[in-house]
N, C-alpha and C positions, 0 to 999 in steps of 0.2 A: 504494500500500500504506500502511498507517496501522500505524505501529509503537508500543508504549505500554509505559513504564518507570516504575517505581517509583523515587524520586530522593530524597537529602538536601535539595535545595532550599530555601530554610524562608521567603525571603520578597521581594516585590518586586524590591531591592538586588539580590538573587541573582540572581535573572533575568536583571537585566541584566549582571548580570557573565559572565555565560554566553551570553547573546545575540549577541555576536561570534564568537565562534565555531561556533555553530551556524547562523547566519547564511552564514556561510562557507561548510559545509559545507552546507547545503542550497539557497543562492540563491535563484533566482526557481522554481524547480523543484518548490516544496515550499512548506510551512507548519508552525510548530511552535507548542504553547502548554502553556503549565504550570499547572497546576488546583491553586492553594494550597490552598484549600476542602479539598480530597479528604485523607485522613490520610495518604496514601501520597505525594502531593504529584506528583502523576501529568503525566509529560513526553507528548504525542500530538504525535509528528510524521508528517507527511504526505508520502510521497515514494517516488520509483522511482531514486532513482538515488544513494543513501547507503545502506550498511546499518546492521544492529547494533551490529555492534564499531566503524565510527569513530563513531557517537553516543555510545556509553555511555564513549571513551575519549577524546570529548570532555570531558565532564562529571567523568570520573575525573581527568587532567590535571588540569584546575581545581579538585579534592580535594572533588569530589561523588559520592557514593553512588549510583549507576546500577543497574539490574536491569532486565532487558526482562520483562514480563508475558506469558507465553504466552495464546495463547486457550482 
């Protein structure tokens, strides 16, 4: 499943300040990537076996603005 969020994000640094933890939580399982580019600054994680809420309360913990994009 491919989940996609609208994120505070805002730059490289961020990412990787975030990358442990989503790392974490998604393993070899999955893949994630953050599209600076985009104005929304849009999180596409890749995975079956994380959901919604511990992604975006990953990113919330580390005082990032998370929102899942419905389709």
């Amino acid at each position: 499943m491919i989940l996609v969020f609208r994120t505070s994000i805002g730059d490289e640094s961020e990412v990787e300040k975030i990358a442990p933890a989503l790392d974490h939580l998604i393993g070899n399982t999955g893949s994630w990537n953050v599209d600076l580019e985009d104005c929304d600054n849009i999180l596409r994680v890749v995975t079956d076996q994380v959901n919604v809420n511990e992604i975006a309360l990953a990113l919330i913990s580390k005082g990032y603005f998370c929102e899942e994009l419905e389709d």
